[in-house]
N, C-alpha and C positions, 0 to 999 in steps of 0.2 A: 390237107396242109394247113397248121395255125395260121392263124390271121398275124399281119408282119404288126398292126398296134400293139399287138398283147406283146407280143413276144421282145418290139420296145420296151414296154412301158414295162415287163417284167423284169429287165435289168436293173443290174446298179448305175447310179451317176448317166439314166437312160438320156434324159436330154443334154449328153455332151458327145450321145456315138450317132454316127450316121447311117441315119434312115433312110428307104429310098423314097418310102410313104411322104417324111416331115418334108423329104426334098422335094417332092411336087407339091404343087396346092393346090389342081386338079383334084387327084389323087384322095388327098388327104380333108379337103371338102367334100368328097363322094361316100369317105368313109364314114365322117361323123352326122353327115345326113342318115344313112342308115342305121347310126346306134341311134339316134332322137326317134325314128319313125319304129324301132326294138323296142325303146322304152315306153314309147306312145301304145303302141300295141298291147304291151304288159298292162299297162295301166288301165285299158278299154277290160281286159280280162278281170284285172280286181273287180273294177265296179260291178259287172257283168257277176261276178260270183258273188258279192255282197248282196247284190237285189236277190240273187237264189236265196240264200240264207236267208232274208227278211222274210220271205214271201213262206218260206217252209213253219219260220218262226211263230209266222200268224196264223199258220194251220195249226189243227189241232192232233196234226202227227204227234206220238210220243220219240222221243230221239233216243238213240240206242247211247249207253253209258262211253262207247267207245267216240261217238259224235260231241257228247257236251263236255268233255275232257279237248278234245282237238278245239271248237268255241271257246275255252276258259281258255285255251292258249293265246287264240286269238282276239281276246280282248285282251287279255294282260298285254300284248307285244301293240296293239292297238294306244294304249294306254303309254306306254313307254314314249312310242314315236311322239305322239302328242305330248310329254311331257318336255320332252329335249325341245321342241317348235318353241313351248311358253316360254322355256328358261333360256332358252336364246333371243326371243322378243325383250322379255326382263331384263339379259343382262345389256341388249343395245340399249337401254332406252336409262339402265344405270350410268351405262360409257357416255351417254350424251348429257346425260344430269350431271356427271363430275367434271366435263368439258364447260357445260357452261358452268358450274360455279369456280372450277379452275382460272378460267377468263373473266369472270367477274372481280375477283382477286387481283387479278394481273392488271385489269385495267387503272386499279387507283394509283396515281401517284403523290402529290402534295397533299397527303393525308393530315398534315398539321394548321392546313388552309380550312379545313373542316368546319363546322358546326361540331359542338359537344354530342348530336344526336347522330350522327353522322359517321363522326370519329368511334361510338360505342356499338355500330354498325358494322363498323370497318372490321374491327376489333372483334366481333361474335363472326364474321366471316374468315378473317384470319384463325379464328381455334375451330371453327368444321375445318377448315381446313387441315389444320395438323392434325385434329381427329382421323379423315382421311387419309392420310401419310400413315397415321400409325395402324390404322385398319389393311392398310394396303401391304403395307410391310409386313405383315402377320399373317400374309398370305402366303411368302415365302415363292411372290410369281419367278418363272425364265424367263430369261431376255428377251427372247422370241412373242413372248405375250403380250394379251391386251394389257393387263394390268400390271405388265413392268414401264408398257410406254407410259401407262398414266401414272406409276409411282413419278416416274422421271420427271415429267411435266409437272405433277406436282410439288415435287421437293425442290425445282429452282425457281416455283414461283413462289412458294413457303420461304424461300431464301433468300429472296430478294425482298418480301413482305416485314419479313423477320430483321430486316437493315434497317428498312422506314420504320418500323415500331421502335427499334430500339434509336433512331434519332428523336422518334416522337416522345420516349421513354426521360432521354437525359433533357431535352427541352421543357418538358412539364415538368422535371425537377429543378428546374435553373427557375424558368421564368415564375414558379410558384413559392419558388423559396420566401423566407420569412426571414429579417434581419432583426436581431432582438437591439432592440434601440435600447441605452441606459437611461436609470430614470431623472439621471441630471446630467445637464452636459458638463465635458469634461474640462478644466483649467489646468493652467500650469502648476498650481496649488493644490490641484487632489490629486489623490493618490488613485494610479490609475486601476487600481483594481478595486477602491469605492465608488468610485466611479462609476465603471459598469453593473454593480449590481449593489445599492445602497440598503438591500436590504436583510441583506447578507454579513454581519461582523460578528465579531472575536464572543460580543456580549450573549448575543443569542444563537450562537451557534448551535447550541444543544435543544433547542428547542424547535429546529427545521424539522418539517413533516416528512422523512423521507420516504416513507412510503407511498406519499402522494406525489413526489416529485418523481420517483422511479415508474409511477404510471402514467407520463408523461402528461398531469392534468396541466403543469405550473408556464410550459410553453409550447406552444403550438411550430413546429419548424418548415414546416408546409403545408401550405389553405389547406383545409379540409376537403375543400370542394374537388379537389387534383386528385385524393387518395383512390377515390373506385376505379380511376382510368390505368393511376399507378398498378396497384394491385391487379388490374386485368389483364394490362400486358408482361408485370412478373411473370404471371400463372400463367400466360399463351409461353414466354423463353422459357423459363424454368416446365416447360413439360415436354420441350422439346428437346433436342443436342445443340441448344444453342444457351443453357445455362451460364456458364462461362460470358458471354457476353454480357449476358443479363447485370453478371457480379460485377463485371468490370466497369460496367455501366455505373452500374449505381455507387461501386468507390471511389469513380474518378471525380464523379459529381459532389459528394458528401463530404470524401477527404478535403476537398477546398473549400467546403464550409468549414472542417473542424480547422483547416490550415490558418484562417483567416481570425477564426477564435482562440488560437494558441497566439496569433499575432498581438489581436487586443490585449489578449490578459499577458504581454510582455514574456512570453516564453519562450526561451532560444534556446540554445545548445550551447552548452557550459565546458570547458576542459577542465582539468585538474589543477594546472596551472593559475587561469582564471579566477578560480576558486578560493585557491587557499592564499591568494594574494590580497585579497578580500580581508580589511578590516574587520573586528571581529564586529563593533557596530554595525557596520555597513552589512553584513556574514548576517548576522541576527536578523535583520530588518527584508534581505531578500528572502531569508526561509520563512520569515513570518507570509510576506505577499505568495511567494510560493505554494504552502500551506493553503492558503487562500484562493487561490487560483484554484489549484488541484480541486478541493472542494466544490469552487466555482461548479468547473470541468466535469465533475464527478455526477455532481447530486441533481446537478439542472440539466447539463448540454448533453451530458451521454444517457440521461437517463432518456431523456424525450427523444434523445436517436436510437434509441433502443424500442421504445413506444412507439416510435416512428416504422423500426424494421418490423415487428409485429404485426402492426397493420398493413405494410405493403403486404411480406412473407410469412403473415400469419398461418395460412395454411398447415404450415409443416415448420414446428420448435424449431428442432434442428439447422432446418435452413434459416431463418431471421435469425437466428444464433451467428450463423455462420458468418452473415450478410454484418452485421451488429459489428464481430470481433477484426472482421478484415477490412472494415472500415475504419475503426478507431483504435488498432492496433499501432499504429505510426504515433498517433498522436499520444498515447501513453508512453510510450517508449522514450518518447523528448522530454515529456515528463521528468520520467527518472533517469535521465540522462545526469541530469541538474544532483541529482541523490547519490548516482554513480561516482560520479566527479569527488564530490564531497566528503562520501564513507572512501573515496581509493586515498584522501590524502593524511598527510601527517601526523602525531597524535601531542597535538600541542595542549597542557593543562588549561593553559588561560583561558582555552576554546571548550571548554568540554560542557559549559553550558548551552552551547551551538548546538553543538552535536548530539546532546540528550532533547532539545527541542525540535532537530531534525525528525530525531527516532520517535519523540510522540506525535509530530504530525503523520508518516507516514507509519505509525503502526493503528493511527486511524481511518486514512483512507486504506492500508489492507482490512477493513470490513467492508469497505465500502464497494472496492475494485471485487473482493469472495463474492458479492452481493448481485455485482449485476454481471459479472463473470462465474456462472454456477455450472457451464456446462464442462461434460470433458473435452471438448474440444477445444476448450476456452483455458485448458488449464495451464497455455504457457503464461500468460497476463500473470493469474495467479502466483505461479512460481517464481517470477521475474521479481514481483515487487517484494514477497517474501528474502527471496534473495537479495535484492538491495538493503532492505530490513535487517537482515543477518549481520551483512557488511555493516550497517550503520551500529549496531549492537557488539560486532568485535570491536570498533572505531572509539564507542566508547569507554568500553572495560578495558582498551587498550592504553587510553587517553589515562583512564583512574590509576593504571595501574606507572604509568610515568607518571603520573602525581604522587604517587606516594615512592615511587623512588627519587622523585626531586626531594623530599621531605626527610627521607632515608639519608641521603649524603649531603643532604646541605651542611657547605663550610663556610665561614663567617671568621674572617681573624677579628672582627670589630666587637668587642664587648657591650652590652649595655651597660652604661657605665654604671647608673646607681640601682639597678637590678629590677627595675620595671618589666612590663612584659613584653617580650621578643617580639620582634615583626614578625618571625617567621611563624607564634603561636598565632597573632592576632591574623595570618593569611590564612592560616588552614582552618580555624574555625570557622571566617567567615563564610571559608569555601565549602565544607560539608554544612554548614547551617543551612546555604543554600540549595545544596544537592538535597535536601531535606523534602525540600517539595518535590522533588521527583522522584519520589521513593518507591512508587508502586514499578515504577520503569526501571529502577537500579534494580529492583527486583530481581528481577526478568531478564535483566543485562548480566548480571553475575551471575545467574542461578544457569542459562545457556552456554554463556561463554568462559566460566571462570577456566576450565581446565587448558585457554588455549592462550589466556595471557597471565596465570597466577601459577606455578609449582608448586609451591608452600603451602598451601590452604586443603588439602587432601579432606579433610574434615567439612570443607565447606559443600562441598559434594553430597554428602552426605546429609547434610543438614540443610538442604535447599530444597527436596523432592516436593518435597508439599507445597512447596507455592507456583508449581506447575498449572497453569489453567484457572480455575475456580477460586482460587486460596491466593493468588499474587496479591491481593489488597491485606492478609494478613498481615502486621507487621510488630514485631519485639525482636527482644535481642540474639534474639537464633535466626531471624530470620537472612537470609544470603547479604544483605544491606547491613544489618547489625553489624553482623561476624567481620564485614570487612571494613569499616569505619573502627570497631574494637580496634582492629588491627591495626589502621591508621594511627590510629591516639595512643597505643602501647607506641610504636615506629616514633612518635614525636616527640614522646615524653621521655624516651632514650636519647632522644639528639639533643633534649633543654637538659639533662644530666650532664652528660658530655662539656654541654658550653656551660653550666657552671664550675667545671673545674677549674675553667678560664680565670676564675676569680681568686685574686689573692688571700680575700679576709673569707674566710669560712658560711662566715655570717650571714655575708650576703650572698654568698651562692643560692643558702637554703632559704632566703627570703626572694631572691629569683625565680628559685621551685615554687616557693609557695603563690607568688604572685602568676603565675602562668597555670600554675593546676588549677589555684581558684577562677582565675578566667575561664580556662575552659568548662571546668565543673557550671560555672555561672550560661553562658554560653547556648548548654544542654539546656540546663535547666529552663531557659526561656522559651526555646523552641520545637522542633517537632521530634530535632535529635533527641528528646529525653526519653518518649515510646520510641523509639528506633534503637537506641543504645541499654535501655532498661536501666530498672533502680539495682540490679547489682553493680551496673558499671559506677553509678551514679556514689554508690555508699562507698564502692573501693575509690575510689576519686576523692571524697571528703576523708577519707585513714589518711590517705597520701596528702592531704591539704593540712592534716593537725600532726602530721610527720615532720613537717617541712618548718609547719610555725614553731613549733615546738623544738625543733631542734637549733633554727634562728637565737630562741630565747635563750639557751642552753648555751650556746657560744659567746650570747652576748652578757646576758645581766645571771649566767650564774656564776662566774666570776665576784662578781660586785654581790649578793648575795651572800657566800662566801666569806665574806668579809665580817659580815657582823654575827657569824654563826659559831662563834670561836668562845671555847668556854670562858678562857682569861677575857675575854673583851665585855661580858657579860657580870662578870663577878665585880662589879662594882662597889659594895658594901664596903670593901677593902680600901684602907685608903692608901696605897701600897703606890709608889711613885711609878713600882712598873707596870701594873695591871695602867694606870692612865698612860703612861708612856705608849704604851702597846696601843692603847687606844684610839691615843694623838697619831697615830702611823697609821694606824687603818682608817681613821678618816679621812687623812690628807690620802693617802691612796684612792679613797673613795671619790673624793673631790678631782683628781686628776685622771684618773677612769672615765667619768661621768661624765668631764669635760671634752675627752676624748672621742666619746661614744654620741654625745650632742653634736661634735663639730661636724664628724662622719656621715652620723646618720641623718641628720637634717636634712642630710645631701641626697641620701636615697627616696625611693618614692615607693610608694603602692597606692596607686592610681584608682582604685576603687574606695569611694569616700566610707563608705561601710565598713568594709575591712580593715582599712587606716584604724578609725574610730576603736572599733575594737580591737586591733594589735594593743593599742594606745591605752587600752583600758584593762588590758590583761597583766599588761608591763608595771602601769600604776598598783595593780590591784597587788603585787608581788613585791615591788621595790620601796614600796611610799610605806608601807607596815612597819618592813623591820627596818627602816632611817629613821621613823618616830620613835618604836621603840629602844632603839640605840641609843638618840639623843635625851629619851622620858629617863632611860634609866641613868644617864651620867650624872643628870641632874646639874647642880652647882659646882659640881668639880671640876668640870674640863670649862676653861675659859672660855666665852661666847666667841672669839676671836678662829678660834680653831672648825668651829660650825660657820659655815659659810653659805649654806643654803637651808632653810626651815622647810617640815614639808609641803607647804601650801606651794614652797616656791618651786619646789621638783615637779610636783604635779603639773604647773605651768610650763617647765621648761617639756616635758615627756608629750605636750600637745602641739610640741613643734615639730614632735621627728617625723619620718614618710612623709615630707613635705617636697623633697624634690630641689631647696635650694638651702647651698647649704651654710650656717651660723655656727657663730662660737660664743663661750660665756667670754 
C-alpha cells in the first residue's frame, strides 16, 4: 500500500485536501523522522562508496573503459552540484550587498545640509544605484522573485532619492545664480536700456565679438563652482524615467531669470492697438530700444544660457539643445510679439520709415536667432521670426505701394500761384531721397513681395531674380528699387501735368513743369537716388527739363520776337512814312508786351537761384539782340520819344523776373 505522504503531496492544490497523516501530529512527526533517518542512511552509503572509489583509485588496478566512463559521469554531476552550492552562496551575499547599499540610500535625507564632499557622495551613490535599477530590470525577474522584491525596493528608494536631487538640483540653481549688475547705475535720465549694458550702442555694434559671446566667455550665469554638481545630478535624472523632471526643473528656474531680464530691458506685450497709436516719434524711438534689447537678449543673455545648457547637458547635443530652446522659447516669443503687433497694423505712408527700420532690425537678429537655433528641433523659433519678417516685409511694400497711390490721385483745387514748385513734388522727393538709404532692404522687400501688393509691374518679376541672396547689395536702374521708384516719378510727373492745366497762361504751366522736373532732376542728382534710378533716367529728366524751358520761352518772348522779324520793319533805308509808321506800331506793341510780361512775371518765381540766373540769361541772350538791332537800324528816323527803354535798360529790367514779387514799369 503507498505511503498516504506521497500520495498527498502528489496531488494538486495538496495542502488544501484533508489528510488523515497532516491531521495528527503524532502521525505525522513519526513519519518525517523516518524520511531524515532514509536520508541519513543514503548519505552514510555515498560516503561509504566514495572511500571505495578512492582507495581502488590509489591502487594500481587498471579500470575497465565501462568504469572510467561511469567516474566521468560522476564527477561531472559532482561538479554541477558544487556549482549550484557557489552560485547560491554568490547570489546571497549579492542580495545582502544590494540591501545594504539600498538602505544606505534610503537613509540620507537633508542632503542639501551636506558638505560639498558629501553631497558628491550622495550623488555617486544615487547613480549605482539606478545603475542597479537598470541592471535589474534587464533581468526581466517575476513577481515571485528575489530580484523583483529588490527591483521594488529599489525603484521607490531611487524615487524618493530622485525628489531630493531634484530639490537639491533647483536650489543650487537659485542660490548660485549670478545677477549681471549694470555697469552704471540707473537715473531717471538714462535710458534704460544704456543703462544696463553701456557697452553695447548703435556706434559699435558691428564690431561685437559674437562668436565669443555665443561661447559664453562675456558672462558667467552661474558660479562655476555649482556646475559639476549641476551636471551630475542632470546625468543621474536624464538616465533615468525621471527626465521630464529634470527639464521641468531647470525651465522653471531659468525661465524666471529670463523673466526678470525681459522685465529690465522693458519688454512687455504689445497689441495692435497699442501700437499703431503710438506717435511715429515715440514708434521710431521704441523700435530703436527694442532693436536693442533683442540684441541685448540675443548676443549676451541667450548665448551664455546656451553655454550654460552645454555644460550642464553637454553630454548629449540634442538634449542641451532641447533644454536651451524650452527654456527661452517664451521669452522670444514676447519678443516678437511687439513685431507681430506692429507688421498686423495699418499701412500708413508717413510710417513707412518705421516700418523699413523695424524690418532691418529684425532681419538682423534672424542671423542671429539661425545661429544659435541651428538645430531641427529648434526650427519653430526659426520659422517664427522669419514669419514675422515676412509680415513686416508685405507691411512695407504695402505701405510703398499706398504711397504711390496717394501720389497717383492727389487732388488739390489750390494752384501754385506763380508756378514754383508743388508741395506735393518737394514731399515725394524728399520721401524716396530718404528711402534711398534703405536700398539694400527695398531690395528684398519688392523683389519678395512685389506680386502680392503691385498687379502692374509684371516685368518686375522678372527683372528682380538676381538680387536673390548674394546680389541684394547690387544696385542700378533694373534693379527691383529702380523699376519701382522709375515708376513713382513717371506717376508724379503725370499728376504736375494734370495740375498745370490748372493754369490760365500757358506760360506758366510750362515754367511749373520746368521748375518741378528740375527739382527733381536736381534732387537725384545729389543723392543716392542717382545709382538707384540711373543716368538714362537722369538724361530723360534733363530732354523733359529743356521741353518745358523751352516751351515757357516760345509762349512767352516769341511773340515779342516776332515783332522785329518783319521784312517792312527792317527795310529802313526807305524813307517811306509807312515802313516808319509800321515801325512806330510794333514798337509801341513791344513796349506794352514787355510791360505786361514784367508786371506778371516778376510775380512768378523759380526758386533755384541757378536756374533763375540762367532762364534770365537765355531770355537776354534772345530779346536784347534784336531790340539793339531794331533800334541801331532806325537810326535818326524814329523820334527818341517812341524808344522808351535802351538796351542796357531791358537787360536790367529781365533781372527782375522769377523774383516771386511782383513790379510794374
Amino acid at each position: 500500500m503507498a505511503c498516504p505522504v506521497l500520495c498527498c503531496s502528489s496531488l494538486p492544490n495538496a495542502g488544501h485536501l484533508s489528510c488523515p497523516i497532516l491531521s495528527c501530529p503524532v502521525l505525522f512527526c513519526l513519519v518525517l523522522s523516518r524520511l531524515r533517518t532514509k536520508r541519513t542512511l543514503i548519505e552514510q552509503k555515498l560516503v561509504a562508496a566514495a572511500n571505495l572509489i578512492i582507495r581502488e583509485l590509489d591502487s594500481e588496478n587498471k579500470l575497465s573503459h565501462k568504469a572510467k566512463k561511469i567516474l566521468t559521469n560522476l564527477r561531472a554531476k559532482l561538479l554541477s552540484t558544487s556549482k549550484i552550492d557557489e552560485d547560491e552562496d554568490e547570489e546571497e551575499e549579492e542580495v545582502s550587498d544590494i540591501e545594504k547599499r539600498i538602505d544606505s540610500v534610503k537613509t540620507k535625507t537633508m542632503i542639501w545640509t551636506y558638505e560639498p564632499d558629501e553631497v558628491k557622495e550622495y550623488l555617486k551613490q544615487v547613480d549605482g544605484l539606478r545603475q542597479l535599477v537598470e541592471r535589474l530590470e534587464s533581468l526581466n525577474p517575476s513577481k515571485d522573485s528575489e530580484q523583483h522584491r529588490l527591483l521594488t525596493k529599489a525603484n521607490g528608494v531611487l524615487s524618493t532619492s530622485i525628489h531630493r536631487i531634484e530639490g537639491l538640483f533647483k536650489r543650487t540653481l537659485v542660490y548660485n545664480r549670478y545677477n549681471f549688475v549694470p555697469t552704471r547705475v540707473r537715473s531717471s535720465e538714462d535710458d534704460g536700456i544704456d543703462a544696463i549694458v553701456s557697452f553695447m550702442d548703435d556706434s559699435n555694434d558691428d564690431d561685437i565679438e559674437r562668436d565669443g559671446i555665443r561661447k559664453g566667455k562675456n558672462l558667467h550665469l552661474i558660479d562655476p563652482e555649482a556646475i559639476p554638481d549641476l551636471k551630475s545630478i542632470a546625468s543621474i535624472m536624464s538616465g533615468t524615467n525621471y527626465r521630464r523632471k529634470c527639464i521641468d526643473s531647470f525651465i522653471s528656474v531659468r525661465k524666471d531669470v529670463l523673466d526678470d531680464l525681459l522685465f529690465i530691458l522693458e519688454i512687455e506685450k504689445s497689441s495692435i492697438e497699442d501700437v499703431w497709436k503710438m506717435k511715429q516719434a515715440a514708434l521710431s524711438s521704441k523700435i530703436k530700444r527694442w532693436g536693442k534689447a533683442m540684441r541685448i537678449f540675443l548676443r549676451i543673455y541667450l548665448a551664455s544660457e546656451k553655454f550654460l545648457c552645454e555644460q550642464i547637458f553637454g553630454q548629449d547635443e540634442s538634449v542641451s539643445a532641447l533644454y536651451f530652446s524650452d527654456t527661452s522659447k517664451a521669452s522670444i516669443l514676447q519678443f516678437l510679439n511687439f513685431a507681430e503687433a506692429f507688421a498686423i497694423g495699418r499701412h500708413k505712408p508717413k510710417k513707412i520709415l518705421t516700418v523699413l527700420g523695424m524690418h532691418d532690425a529684425l532681419a538682423n537678429l534672424t542671423r542671429d536667432i539661425e545661429s544659435i537655433y541651428p538645430q531641427e528641433d529648434q526650427s519653430y523659433l526659426r520659422f517664427k521670426i522669419r514669419d514675422v519678417l515676412s509680415s513686416v516685409r508685405y507691411n512695407a511694400g504695402a505701405t510703398f505701394y499706398e504711397f504711390t497711390n496717394v501720389v497717383r490721385f492727389h487732388e488739390s483745387n489750390v494752384v501754385v500761384p506763380n508756378g514754383e514748385i508743388h508741395p506735393l513734388t518737394r514731399y515725394v522727393m524728399n520721401y524716396v531721397t530718404t528711402l534711398a538709404g534703405y536700398k539694400n532692404s527695398l531690395n528684398i522687400i519688392f523683389n519678395k513681395h512685389s506680386e502680392r501688393y503691385d498687379q502692374d509691374s509684371s516685368s518686375l518679376l522678372e527683372t528682380t531674380l538676381a538680387f536673390e541672396n548674394d546680389n541684394v547689395n547690387e544696385i542700378s536702374s533694373s534693379s527691383p528699387m529702380g523699376l519701382r521708384l522709375r515708376s513713382l516719378m513717371s506717376i508724379l510727373e503725370s499728376n504736375l501735368e494734370k495740375k498745370s492745366r490748372s493754369y490760365k497762361e500757358k506760360a506758366l504751366g510750362h515754367l511749373f513743369l520746368m521748375n518741378n522736373v528740375h527739382h527733381m532732376g536736381e534732387k537725384v542728382e545729389r543723392s543716392k537716388l542717382k545709382t538707384i534710378l540711373g543716368d538714362d533716367w537722369i538724361r530723360e529728366n534733363y530732354q523733359k527739363f529743356q521741353h518745358y524751358s523751352m516751351s515757357y520761352e516760345r509762349y512767352t518772348w516769341s511773340p515779342i520776337l516776332e515783332l522785329f522779324r518783319e521784312e517792312e520793319v527792317y527795310n529802313l533805308d526807305s524813307s517811306s512814312s509807312k515802313t516808319k509808321t509800321l515801325f512806330k506800331k510794333r514798337l509801341q506793341k513791344f513796349h506794352t508786351m514787355f510791360k505786361e510780361i514784367y508786371k506778371s512775371q516778376t510775380g512768378w518765381l523759380i526758386p533755384n537761384n541757378q536756374l533763375r540766373d540762367e532762364m534770365r540769361i537765355s531770355i537776354s541772350e534772345k530779346v536784347i539782340p534784336a531790340y539793339r538791332t531794331s533800334i541801331f537800324r532806325a537810326g535818326n528816323r524814329i523820334d527818341e520819344k517812341y524808344i522808351k527803354y535802351s538796351a542796357e535798360d531791358l537787360k536790367n529790367y529781365l533781372l527782375d523776373l522769377f523774383e516771386g514779387s511782383p513790379a510794374s514799369l
